[in-house]
mmJSON file of the N, C-alpha and C atoms, coordinates in Angstrom:
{"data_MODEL":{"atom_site":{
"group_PDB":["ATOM","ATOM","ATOM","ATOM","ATOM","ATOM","ATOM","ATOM","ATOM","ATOM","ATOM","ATOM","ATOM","ATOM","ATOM","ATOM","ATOM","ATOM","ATOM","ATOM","ATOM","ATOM","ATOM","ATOM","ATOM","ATOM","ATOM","ATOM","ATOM","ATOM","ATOM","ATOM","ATOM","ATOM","ATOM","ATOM","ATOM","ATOM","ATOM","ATOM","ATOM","ATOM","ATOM","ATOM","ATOM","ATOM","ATOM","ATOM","ATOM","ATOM","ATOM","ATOM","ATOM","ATOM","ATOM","ATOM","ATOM","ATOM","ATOM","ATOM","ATOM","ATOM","ATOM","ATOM","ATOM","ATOM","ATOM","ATOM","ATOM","ATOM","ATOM","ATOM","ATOM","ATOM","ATOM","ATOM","ATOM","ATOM","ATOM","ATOM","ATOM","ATOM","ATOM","ATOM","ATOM","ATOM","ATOM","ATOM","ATOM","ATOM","ATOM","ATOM","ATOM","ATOM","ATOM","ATOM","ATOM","ATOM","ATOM","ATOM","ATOM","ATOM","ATOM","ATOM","ATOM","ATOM","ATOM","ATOM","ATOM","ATOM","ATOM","ATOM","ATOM","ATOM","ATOM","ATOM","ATOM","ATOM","ATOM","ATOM","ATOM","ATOM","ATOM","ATOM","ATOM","ATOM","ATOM","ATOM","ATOM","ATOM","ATOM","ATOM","ATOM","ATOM","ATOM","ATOM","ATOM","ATOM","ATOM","ATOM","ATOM","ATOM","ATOM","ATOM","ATOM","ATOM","ATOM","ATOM","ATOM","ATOM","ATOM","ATOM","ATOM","ATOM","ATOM","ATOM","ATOM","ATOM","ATOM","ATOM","ATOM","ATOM","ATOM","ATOM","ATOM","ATOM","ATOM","ATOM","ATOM","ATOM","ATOM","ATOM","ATOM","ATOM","ATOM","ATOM","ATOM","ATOM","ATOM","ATOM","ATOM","ATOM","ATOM","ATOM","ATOM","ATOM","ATOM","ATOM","ATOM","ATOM","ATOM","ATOM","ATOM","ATOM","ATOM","ATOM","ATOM","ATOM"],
"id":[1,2,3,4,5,6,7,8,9,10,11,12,13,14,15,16,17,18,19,20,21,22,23,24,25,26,27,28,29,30,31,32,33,34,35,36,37,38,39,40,41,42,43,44,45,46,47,48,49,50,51,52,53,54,55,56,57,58,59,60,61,62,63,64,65,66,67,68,69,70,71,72,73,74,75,76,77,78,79,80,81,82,83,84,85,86,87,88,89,90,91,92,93,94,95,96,97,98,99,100,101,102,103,104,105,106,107,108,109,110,111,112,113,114,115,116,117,118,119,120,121,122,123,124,125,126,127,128,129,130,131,132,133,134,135,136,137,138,139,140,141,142,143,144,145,146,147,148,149,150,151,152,153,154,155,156,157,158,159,160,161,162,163,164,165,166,167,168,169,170,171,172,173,174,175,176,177,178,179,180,181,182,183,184,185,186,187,188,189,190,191,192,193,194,195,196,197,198],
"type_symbol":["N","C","C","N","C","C","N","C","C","N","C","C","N","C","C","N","C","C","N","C","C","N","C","C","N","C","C","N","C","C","N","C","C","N","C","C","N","C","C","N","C","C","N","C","C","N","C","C","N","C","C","N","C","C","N","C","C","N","C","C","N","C","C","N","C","C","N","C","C","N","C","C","N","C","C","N","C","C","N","C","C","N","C","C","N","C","C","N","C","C","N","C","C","N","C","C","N","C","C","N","C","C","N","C","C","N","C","C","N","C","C","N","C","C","N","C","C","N","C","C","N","C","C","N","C","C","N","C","C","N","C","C","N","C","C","N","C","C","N","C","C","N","C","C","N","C","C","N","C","C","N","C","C","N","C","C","N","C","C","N","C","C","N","C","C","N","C","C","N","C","C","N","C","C","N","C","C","N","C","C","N","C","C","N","C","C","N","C","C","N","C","C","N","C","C","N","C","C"],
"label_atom_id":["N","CA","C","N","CA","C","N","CA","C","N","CA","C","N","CA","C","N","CA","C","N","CA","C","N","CA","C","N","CA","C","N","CA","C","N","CA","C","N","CA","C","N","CA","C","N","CA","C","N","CA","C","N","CA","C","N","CA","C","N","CA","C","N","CA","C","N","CA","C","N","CA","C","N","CA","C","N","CA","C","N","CA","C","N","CA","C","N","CA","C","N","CA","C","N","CA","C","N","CA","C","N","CA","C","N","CA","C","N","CA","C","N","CA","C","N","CA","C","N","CA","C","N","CA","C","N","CA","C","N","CA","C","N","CA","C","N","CA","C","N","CA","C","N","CA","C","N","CA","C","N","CA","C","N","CA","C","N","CA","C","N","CA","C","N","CA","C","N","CA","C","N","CA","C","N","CA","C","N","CA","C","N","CA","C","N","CA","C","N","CA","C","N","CA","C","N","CA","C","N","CA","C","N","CA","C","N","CA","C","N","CA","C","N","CA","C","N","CA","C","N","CA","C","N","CA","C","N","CA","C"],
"label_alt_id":[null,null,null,null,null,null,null,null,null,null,null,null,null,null,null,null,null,null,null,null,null,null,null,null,null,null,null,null,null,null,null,null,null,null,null,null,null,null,null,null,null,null,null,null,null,null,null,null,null,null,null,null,null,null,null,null,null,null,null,null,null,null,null,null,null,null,null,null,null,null,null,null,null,null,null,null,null,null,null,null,null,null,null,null,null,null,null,null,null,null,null,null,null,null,null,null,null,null,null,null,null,null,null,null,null,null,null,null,null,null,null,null,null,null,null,null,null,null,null,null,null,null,null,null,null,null,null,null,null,null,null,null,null,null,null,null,null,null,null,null,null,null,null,null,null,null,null,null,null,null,null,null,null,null,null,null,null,null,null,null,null,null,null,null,null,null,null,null,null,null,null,null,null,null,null,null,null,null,null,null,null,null,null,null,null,null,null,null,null,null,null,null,null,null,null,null,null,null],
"label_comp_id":["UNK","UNK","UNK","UNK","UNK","UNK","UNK","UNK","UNK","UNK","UNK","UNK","UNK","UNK","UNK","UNK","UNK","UNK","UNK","UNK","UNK","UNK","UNK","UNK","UNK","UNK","UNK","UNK","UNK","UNK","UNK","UNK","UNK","UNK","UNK","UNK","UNK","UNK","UNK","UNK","UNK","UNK","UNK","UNK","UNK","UNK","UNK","UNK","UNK","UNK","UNK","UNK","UNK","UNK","UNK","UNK","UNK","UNK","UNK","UNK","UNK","UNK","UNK","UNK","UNK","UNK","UNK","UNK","UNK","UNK","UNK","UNK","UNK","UNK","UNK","UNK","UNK","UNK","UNK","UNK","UNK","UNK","UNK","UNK","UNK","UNK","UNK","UNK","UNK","UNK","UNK","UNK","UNK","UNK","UNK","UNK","UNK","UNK","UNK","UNK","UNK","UNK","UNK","UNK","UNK","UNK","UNK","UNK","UNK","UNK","UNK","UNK","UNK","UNK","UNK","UNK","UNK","UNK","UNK","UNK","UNK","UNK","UNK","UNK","UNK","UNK","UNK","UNK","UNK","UNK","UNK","UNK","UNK","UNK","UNK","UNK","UNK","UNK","UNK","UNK","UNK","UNK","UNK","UNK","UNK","UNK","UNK","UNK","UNK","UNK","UNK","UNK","UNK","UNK","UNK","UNK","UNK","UNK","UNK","UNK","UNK","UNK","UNK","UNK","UNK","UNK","UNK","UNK","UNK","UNK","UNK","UNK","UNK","UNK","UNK","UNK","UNK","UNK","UNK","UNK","UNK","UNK","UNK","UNK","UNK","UNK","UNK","UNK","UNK","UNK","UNK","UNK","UNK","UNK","UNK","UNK","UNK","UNK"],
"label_asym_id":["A","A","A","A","A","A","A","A","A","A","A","A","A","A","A","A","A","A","A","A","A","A","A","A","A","A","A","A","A","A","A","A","A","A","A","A","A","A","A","A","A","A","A","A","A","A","A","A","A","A","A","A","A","A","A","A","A","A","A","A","A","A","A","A","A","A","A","A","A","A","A","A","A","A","A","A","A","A","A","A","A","A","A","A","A","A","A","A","A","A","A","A","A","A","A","A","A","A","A","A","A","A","A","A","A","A","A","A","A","A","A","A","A","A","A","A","A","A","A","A","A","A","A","A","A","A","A","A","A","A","A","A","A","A","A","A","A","A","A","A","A","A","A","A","A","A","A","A","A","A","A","A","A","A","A","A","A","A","A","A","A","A","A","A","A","A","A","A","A","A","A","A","A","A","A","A","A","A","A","A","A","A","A","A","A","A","A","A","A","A","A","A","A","A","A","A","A","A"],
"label_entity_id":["1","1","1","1","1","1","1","1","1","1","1","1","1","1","1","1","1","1","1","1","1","1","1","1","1","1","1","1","1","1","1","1","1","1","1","1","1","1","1","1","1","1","1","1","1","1","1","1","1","1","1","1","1","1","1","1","1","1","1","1","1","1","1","1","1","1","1","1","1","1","1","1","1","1","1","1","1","1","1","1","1","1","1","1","1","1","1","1","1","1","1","1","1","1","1","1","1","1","1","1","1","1","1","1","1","1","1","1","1","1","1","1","1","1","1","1","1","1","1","1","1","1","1","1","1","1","1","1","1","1","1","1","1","1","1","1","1","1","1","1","1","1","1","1","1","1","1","1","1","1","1","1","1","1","1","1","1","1","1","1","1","1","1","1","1","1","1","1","1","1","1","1","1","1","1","1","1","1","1","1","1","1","1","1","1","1","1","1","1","1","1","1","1","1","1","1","1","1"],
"label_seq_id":[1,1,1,2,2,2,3,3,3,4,4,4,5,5,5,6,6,6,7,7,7,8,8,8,9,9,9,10,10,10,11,11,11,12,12,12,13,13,13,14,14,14,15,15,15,16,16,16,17,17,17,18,18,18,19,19,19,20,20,20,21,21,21,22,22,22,23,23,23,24,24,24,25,25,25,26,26,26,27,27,27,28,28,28,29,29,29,30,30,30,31,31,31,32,32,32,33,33,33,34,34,34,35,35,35,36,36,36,37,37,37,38,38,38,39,39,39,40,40,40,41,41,41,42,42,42,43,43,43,44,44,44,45,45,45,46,46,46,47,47,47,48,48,48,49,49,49,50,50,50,51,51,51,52,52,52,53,53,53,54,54,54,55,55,55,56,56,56,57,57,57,58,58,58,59,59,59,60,60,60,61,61,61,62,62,62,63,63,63,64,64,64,65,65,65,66,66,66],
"pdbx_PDB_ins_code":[null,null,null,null,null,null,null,null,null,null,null,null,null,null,null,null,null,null,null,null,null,null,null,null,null,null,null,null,null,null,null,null,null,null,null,null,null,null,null,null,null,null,null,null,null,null,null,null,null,null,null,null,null,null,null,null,null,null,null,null,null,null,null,null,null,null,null,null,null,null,null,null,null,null,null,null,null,null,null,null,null,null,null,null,null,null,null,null,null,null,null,null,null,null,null,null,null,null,null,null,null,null,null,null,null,null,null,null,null,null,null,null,null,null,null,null,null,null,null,null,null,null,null,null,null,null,null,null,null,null,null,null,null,null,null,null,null,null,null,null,null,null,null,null,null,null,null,null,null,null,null,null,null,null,null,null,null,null,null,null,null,null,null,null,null,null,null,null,null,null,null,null,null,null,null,null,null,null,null,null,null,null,null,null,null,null,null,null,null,null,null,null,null,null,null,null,null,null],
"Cartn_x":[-25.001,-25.759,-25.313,-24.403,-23.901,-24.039,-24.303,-24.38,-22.936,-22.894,-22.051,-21.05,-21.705,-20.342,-19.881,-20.48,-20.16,-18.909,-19.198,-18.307,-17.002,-17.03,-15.529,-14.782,-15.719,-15.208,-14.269,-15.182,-14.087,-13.196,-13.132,-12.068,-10.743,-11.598,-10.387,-9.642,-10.275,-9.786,-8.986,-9.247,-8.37,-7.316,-7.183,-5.803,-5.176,-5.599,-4.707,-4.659,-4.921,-4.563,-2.98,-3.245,-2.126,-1.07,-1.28,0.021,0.342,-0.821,-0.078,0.677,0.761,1.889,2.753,2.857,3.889,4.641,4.257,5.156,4.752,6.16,6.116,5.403,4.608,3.851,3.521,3.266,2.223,0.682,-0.196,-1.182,-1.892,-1.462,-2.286,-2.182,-0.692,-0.616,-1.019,-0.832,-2.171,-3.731,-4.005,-5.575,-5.37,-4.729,-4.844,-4.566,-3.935,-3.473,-4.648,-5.389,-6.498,-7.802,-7.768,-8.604,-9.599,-8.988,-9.793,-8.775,-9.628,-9.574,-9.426,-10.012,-9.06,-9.371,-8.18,-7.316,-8.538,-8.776,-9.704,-11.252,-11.574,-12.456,-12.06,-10.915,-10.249,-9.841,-9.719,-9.38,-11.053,-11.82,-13.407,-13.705,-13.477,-13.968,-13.839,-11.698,-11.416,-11.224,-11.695,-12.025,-13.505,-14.167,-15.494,-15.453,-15.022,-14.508,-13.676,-12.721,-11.683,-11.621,-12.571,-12.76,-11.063,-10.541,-8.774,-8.841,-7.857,-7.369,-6.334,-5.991,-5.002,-3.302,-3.613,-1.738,-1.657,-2.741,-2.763,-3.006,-3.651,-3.173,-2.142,-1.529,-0.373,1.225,0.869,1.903,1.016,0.16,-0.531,-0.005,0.145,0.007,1.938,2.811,3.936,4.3,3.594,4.035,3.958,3.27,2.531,3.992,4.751,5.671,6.992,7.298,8.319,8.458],
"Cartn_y":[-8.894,-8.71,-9.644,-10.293,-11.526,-12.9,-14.293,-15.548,-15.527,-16.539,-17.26,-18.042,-18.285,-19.239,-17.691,-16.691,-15.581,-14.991,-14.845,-14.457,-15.218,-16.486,-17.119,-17.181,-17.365,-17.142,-15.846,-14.333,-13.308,-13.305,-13.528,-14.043,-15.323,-16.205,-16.721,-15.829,-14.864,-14.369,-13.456,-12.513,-11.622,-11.956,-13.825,-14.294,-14.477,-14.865,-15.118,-13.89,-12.723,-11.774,-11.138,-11.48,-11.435,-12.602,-13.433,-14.068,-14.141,-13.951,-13.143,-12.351,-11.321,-10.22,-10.014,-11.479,-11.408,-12.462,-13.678,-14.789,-15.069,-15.984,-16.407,-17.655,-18.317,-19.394,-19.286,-20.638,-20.888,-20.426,-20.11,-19.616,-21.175,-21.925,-23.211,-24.035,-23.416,-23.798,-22.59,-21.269,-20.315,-20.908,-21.813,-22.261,-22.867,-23.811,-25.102,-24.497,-22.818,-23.136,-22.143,-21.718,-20.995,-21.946,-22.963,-23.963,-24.673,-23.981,-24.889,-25.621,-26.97,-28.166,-27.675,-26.947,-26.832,-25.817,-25.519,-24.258,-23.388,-24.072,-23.488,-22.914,-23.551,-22.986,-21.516,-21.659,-20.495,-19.355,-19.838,-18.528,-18.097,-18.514,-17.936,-17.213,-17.981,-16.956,-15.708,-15.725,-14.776,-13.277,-14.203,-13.092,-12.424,-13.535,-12.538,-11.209,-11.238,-10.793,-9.484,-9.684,-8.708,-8.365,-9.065,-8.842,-8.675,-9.326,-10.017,-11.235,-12.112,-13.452,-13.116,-14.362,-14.035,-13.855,-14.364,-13.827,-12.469,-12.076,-10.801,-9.714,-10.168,-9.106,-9.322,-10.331,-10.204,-9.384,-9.825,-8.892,-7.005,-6.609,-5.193,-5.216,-5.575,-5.375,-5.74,-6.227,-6.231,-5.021,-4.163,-3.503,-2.046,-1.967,-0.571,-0.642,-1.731,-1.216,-1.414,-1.194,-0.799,1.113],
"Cartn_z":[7.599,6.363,5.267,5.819,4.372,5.226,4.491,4.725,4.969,6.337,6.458,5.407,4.346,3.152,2.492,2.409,1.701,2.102,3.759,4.144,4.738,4.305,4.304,3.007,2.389,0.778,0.764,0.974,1.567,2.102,3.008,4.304,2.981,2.759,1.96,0.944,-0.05,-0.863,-0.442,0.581,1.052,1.342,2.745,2.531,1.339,0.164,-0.583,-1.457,-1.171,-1.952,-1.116,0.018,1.232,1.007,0.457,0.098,-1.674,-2.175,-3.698,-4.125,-2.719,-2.766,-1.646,-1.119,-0.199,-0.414,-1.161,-1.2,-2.842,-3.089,-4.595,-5.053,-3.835,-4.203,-5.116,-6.217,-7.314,-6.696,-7.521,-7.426,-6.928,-7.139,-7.356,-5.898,-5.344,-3.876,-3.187,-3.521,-2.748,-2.472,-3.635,-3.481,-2.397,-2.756,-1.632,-0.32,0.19,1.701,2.21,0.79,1.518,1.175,1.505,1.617,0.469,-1.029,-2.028,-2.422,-2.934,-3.174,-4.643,-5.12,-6.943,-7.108,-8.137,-8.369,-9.111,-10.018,-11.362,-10.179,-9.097,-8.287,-7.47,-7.015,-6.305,-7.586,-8.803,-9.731,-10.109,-9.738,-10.712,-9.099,-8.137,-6.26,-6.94,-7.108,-7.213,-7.81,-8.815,-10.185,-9.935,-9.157,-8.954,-8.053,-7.111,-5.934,-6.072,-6.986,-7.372,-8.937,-9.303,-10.714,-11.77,-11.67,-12.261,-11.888,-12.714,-12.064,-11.096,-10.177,-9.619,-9.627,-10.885,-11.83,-12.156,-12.654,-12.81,-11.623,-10.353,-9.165,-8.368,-8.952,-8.539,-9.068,-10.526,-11.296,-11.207,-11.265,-10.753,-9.47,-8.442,-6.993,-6.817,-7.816,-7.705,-8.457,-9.292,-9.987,-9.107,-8.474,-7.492,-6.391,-6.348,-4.854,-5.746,-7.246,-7.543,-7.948],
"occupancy":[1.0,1.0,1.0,1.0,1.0,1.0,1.0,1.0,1.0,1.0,1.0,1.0,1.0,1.0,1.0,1.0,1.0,1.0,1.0,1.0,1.0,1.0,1.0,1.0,1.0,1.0,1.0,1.0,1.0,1.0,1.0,1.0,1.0,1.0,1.0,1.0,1.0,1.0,1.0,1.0,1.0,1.0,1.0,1.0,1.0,1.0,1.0,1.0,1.0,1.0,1.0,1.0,1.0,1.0,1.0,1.0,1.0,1.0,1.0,1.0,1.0,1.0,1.0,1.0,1.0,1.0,1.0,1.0,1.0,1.0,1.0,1.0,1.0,1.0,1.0,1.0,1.0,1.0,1.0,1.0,1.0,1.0,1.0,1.0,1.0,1.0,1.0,1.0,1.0,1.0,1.0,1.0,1.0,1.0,1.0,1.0,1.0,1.0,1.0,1.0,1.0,1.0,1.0,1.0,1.0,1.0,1.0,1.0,1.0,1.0,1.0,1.0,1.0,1.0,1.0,1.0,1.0,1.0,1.0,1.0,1.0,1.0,1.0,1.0,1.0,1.0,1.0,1.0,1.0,1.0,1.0,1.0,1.0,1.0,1.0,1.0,1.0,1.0,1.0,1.0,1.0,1.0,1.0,1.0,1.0,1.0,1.0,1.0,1.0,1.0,1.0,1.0,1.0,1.0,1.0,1.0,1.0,1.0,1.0,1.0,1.0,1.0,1.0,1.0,1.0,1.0,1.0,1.0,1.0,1.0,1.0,1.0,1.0,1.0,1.0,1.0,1.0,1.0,1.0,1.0,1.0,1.0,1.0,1.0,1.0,1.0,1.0,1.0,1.0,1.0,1.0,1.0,1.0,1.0,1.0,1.0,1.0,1.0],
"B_iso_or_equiv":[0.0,0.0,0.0,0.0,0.0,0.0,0.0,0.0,0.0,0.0,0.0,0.0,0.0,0.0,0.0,0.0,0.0,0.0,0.0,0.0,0.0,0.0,0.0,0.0,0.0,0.0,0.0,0.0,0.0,0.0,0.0,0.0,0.0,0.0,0.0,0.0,0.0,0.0,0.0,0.0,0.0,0.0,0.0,0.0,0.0,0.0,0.0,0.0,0.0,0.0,0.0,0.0,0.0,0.0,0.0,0.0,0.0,0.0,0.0,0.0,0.0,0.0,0.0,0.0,0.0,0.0,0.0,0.0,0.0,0.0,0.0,0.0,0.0,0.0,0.0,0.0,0.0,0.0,0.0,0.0,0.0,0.0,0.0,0.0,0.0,0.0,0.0,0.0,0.0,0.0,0.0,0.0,0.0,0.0,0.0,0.0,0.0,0.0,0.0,0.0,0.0,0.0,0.0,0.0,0.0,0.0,0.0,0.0,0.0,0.0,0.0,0.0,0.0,0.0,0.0,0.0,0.0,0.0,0.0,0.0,0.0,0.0,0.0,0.0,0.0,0.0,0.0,0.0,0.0,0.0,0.0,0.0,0.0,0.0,0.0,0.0,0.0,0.0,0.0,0.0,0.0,0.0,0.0,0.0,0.0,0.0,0.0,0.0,0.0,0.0,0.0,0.0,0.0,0.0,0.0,0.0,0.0,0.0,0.0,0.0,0.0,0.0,0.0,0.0,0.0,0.0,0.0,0.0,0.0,0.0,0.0,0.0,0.0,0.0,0.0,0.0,0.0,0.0,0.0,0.0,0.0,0.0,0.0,0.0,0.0,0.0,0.0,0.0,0.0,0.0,0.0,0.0,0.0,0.0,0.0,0.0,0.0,0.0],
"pdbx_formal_charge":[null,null,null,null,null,null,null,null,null,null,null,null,null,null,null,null,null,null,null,null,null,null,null,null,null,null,null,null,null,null,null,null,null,null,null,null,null,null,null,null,null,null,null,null,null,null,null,null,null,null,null,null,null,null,null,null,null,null,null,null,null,null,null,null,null,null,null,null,null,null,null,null,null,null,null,null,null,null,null,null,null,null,null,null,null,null,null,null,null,null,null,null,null,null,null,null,null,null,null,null,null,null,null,null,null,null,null,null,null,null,null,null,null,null,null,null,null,null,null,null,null,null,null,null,null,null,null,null,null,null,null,null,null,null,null,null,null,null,null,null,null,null,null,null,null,null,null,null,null,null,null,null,null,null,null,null,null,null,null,null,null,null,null,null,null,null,null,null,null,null,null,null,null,null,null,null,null,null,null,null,null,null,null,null,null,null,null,null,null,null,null,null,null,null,null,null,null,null],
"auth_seq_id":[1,1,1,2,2,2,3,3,3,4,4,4,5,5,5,6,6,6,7,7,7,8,8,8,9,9,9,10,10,10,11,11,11,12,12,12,13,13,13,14,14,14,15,15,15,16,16,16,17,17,17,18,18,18,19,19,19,20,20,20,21,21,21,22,22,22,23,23,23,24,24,24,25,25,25,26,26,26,27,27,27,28,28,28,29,29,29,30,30,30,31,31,31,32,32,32,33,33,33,34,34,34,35,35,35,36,36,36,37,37,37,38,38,38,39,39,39,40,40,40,41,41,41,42,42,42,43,43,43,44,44,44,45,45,45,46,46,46,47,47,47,48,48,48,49,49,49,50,50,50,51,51,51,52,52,52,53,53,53,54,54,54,55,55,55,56,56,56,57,57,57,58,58,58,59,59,59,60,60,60,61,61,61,62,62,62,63,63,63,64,64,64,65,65,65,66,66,66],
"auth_comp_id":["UNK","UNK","UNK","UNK","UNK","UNK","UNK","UNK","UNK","UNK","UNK","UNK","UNK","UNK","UNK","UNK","UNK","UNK","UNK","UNK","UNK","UNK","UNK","UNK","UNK","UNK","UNK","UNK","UNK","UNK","UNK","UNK","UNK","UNK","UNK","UNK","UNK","UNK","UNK","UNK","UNK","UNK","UNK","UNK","UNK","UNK","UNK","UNK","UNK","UNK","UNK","UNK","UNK","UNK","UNK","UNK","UNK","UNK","UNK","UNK","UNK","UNK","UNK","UNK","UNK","UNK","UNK","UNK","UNK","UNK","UNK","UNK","UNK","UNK","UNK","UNK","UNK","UNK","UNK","UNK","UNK","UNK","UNK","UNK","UNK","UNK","UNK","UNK","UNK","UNK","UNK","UNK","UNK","UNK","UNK","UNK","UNK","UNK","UNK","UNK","UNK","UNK","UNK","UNK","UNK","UNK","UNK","UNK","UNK","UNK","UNK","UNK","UNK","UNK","UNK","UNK","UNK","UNK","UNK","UNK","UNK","UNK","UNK","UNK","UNK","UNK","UNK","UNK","UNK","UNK","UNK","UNK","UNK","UNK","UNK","UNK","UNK","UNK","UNK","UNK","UNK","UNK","UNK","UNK","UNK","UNK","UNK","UNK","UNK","UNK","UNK","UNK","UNK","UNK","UNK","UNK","UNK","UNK","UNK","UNK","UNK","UNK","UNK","UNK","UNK","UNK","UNK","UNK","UNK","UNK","UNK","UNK","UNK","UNK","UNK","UNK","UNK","UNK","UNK","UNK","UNK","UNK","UNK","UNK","UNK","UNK","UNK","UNK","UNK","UNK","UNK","UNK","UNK","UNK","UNK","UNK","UNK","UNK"],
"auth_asym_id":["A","A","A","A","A","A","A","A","A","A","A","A","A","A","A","A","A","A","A","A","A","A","A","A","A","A","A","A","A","A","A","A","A","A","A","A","A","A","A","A","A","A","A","A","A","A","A","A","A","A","A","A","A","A","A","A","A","A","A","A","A","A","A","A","A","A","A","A","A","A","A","A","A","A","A","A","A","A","A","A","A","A","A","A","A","A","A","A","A","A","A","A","A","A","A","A","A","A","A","A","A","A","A","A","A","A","A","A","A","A","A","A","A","A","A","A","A","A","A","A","A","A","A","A","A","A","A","A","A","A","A","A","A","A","A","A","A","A","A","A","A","A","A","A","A","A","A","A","A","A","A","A","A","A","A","A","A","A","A","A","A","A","A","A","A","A","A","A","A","A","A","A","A","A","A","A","A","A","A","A","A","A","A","A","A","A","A","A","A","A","A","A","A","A","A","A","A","A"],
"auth_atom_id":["N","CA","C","N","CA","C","N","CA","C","N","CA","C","N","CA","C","N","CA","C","N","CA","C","N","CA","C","N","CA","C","N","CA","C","N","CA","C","N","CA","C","N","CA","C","N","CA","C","N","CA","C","N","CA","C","N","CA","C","N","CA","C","N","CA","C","N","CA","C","N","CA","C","N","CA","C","N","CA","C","N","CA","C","N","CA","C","N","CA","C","N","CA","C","N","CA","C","N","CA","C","N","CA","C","N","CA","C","N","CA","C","N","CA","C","N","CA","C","N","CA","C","N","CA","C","N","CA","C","N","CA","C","N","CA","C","N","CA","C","N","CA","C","N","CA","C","N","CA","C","N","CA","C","N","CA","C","N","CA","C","N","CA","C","N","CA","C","N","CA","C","N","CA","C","N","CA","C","N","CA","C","N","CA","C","N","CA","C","N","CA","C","N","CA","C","N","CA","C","N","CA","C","N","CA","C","N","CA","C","N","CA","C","N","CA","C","N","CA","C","N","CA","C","N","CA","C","N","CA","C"],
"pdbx_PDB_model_num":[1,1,1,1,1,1,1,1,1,1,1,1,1,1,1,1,1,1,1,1,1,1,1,1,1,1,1,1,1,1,1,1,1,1,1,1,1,1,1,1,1,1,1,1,1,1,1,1,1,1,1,1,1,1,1,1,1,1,1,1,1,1,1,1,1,1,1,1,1,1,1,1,1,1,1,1,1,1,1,1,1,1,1,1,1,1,1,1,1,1,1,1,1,1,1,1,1,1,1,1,1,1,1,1,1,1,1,1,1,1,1,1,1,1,1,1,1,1,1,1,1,1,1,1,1,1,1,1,1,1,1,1,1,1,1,1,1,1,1,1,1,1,1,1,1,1,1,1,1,1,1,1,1,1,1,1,1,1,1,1,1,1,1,1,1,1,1,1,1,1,1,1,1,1,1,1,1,1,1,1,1,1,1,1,1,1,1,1,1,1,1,1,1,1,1,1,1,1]
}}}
């Protein structure tokens, strides 16, 4: 029920919601290893998607396992 680019876009965001709260990468090398070419593109995916930037689900999502 979703296009094909829709659903890699997903698929990308979820990885890097999976390494936002597992590793201390810069957000900016999270883009790049989940396959965007710039950062400022991978923070608007992501904010659509999860509605936060991704600094901010990361400090929320670090804050839930203290």
């Amino acid at each position: 029920g979703t296009s094909p680019i829709n659903w890699l876009r997903r698929e990308r965001i979820n990885q890097a919601k999976r390494r936002l709260t597992e590793t201390g990468d810069a957000v900016k090398e999270i883009a790049r290893q989940c396959g965007y070419a710039d950062a400022f593109y991978f923070s608007r995916d992501f904010k659509q998607f999860t509605q936060c930037a991704p600094s901010e689900y990361r400090r929320r999502e670090q804050g839930r396992g203290e």
